[in-house]
C-alpha positions as CSV (number, residue, x, y, z in Angstrom):
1,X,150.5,192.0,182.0
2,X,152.3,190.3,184.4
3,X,156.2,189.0,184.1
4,X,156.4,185.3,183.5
5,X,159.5,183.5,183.7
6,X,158.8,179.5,183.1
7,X,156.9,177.0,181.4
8,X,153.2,177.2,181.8
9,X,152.6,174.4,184.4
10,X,154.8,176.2,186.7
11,X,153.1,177.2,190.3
12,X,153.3,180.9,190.3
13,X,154.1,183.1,193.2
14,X,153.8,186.8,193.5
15,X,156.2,188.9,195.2
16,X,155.2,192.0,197.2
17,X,157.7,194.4,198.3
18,X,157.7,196.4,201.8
19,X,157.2,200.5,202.4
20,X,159.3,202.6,200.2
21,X,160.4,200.3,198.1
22,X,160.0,200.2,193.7
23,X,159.9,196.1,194.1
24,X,162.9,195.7,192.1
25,X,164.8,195.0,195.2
26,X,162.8,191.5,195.2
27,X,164.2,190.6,191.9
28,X,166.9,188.0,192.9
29,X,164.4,186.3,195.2
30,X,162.3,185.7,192.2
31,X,165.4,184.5,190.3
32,X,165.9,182.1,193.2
33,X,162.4,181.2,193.3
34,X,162.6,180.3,189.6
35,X,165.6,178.0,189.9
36,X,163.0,176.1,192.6
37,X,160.7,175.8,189.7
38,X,158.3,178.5,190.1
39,X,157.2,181.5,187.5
40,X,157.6,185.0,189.5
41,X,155.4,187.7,189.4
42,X,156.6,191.0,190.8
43,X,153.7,193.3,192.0
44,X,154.4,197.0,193.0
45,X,152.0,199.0,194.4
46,X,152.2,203.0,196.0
47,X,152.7,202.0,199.6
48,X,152.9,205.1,200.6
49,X,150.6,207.1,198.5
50,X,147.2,204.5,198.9
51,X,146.1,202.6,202.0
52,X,145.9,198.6,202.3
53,X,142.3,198.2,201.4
54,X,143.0,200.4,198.2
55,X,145.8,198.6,197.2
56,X,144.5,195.1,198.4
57,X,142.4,196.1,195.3
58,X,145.0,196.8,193.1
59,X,146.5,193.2,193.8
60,X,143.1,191.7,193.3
61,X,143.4,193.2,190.2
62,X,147.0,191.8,189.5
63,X,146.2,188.4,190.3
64,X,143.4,187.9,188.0
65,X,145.9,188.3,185.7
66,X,147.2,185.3,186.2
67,X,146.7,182.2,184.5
68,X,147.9,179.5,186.7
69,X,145.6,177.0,188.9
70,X,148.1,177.7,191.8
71,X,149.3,181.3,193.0
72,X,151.9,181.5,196.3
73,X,152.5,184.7,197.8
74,X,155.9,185.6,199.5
75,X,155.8,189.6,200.8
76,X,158.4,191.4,202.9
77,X,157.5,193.7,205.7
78,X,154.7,195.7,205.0
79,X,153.7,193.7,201.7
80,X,152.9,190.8,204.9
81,X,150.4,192.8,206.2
82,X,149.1,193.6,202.6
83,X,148.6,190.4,202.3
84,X,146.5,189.9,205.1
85,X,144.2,192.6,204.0
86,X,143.9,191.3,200.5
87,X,142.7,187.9,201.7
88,X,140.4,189.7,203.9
89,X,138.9,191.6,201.6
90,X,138.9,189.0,198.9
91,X,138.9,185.2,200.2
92,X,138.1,183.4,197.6
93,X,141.2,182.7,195.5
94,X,143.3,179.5,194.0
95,X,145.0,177.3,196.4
96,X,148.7,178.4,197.3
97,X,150.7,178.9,200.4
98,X,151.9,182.4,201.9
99,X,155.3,183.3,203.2
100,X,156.2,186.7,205.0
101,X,159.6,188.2,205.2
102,X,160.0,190.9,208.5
103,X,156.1,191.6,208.9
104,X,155.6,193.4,212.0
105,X,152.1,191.6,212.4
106,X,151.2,192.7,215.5
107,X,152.2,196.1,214.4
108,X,155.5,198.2,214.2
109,X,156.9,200.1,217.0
110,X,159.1,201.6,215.3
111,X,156.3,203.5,212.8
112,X,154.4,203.5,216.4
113,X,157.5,206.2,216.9
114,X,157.9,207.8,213.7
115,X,153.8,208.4,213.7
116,X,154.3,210.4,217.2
117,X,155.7,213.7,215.3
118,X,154.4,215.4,211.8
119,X,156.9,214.7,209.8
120,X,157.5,211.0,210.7
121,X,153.7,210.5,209.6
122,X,154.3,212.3,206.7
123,X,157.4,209.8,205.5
124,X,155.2,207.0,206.3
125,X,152.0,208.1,204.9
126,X,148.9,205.9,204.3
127,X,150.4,203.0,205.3
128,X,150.8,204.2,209.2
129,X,147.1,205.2,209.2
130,X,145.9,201.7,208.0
131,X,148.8,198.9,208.7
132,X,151.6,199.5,210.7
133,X,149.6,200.2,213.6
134,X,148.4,197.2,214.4
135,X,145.1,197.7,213.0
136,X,144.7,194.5,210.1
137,X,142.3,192.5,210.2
138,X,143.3,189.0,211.7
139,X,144.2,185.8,209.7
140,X,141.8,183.5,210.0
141,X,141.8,181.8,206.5
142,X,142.5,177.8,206.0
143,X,145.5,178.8,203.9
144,X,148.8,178.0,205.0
145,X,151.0,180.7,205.7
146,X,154.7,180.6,207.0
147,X,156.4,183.5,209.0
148,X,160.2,184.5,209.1
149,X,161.8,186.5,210.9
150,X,165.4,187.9,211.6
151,X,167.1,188.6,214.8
152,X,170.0,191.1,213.3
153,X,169.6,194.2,215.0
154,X,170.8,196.6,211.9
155,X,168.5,198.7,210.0
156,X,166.8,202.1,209.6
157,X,164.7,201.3,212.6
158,X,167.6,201.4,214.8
159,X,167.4,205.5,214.3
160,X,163.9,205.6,216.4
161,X,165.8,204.7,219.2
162,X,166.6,201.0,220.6
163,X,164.0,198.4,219.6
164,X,162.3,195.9,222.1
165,X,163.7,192.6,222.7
166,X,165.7,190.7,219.7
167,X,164.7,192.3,216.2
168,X,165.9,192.8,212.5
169,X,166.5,196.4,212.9
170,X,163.3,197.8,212.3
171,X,160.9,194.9,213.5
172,X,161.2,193.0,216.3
173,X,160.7,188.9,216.6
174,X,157.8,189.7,219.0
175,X,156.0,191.8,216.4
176,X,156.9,189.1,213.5
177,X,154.8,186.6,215.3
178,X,150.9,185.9,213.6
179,X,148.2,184.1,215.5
180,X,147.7,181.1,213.1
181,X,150.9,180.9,211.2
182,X,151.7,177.3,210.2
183,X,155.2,177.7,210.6
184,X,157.8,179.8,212.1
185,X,161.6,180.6,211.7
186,X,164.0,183.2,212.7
187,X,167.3,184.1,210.4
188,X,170.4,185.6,211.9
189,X,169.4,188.3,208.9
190,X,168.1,192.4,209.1
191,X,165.1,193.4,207.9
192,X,166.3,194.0,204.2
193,X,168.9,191.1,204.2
194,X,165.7,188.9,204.9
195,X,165.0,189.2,200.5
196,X,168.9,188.6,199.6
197,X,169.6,185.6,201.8
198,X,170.0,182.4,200.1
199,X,169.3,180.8,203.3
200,X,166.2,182.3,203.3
201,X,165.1,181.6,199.4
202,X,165.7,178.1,200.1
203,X,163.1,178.3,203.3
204,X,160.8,179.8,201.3
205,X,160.9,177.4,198.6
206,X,160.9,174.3,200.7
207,X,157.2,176.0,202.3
208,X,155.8,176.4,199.3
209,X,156.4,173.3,198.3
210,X,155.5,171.4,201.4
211,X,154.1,173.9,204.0
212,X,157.4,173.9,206.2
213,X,160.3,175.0,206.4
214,X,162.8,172.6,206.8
């Protein structure tokens, strides 16, 4: 069963880690989330091992778990574009609000490079076939859903060669961009920094409650 933190009237909001990741790593988010009032729930899921649609599933799955009239979602990187796929595939769900963390919406160019030789296909497995290309299907729910960014050029990505324009280190602003997001902001933050910024905990919070940022 899902890990609750609060009382029961508080909004829940799941948290959905990026590629490669255990989800742990968005464990002091969700402590920050919960000082804003919220119960956290963390969802992992085999990012690398199952494609989007299979573990847009998964989620479904998850989420009926919960027992709250309200459920937020707040995903970094490639959780974003799960998210995408999960509503997607299953629109009809409790109201909330969405916030992504470093999604390279309009695809990565940095997997773009890594996908170009065997064994950076390999390290990025189903997720590069179905995701990180490009290749999600577009956002064109009423929900609300908020976008950050960061413009710190430090990360993993930085390996691949230089990345275009201002980016986080493995995503660039360009890419973070979604037709239809409600609101938009960029952090002087990389790409993993984006889940450990108080800064940034505090912008997500003040979305989900209002649907902006400041």
């Amino acid at each position: 069963m899902p890990q609750t933190q609060l009382a029961d009237q508080a909004p829940a909001v799941v948290l959905i880690h990026g590629i490669w990741m255990p989800g742990l790593e968005m464990s002091l988010l969700a402590r920050r989330l919960r000082q804003c009032g919220f119960r956290t729930y963390l969802f992992s899921y085999p990012s690398i091992r199952c494609d989007l649609v299979r573990n847009a599933a998964r989620l479904q799955q998850f989420v009926q778990g919960i027992d709250e009239p309200v459920v937020h979602f707040v995903a970094h990187s490639l959780g974003g574009l799960l998210v995408r796929q999960f509503f997607h595939d299953f629109p009809e769900q409790r109201h909330g609000r969405v916030v992504t963390l470093g999604t390279p919406h309009t695809g990565s160019e940095v997997a773009r490079r890594m996908g170009s030789n065997p064994f950076g296909k390999m390290l990025l497995g189903k997720s590069y076939k179905h995701g990180l290309r490009g290749d999600v299907p577009l956002w064109t729910g009423p929900r609300e859903i908020g976008v950050i960014a960061g413009n710190f050029s430090l990360g993993l990505g930085r390996l691949t060669g230089s990345l275009s324009g201002p980016n986080d280190g493995e995503v660039s602003v360009e890419e973070s961009r979604l037709a239809g997001m409600t609101a938009y902001r960029v952090f002087a933050i990389n790409h993993m920094g984006l889940i450990f910024s108080r800064a940034v905990a505090k912008a997500v919070c003040c979305f989900l409650r209002t649907g902006q940022f400041s």
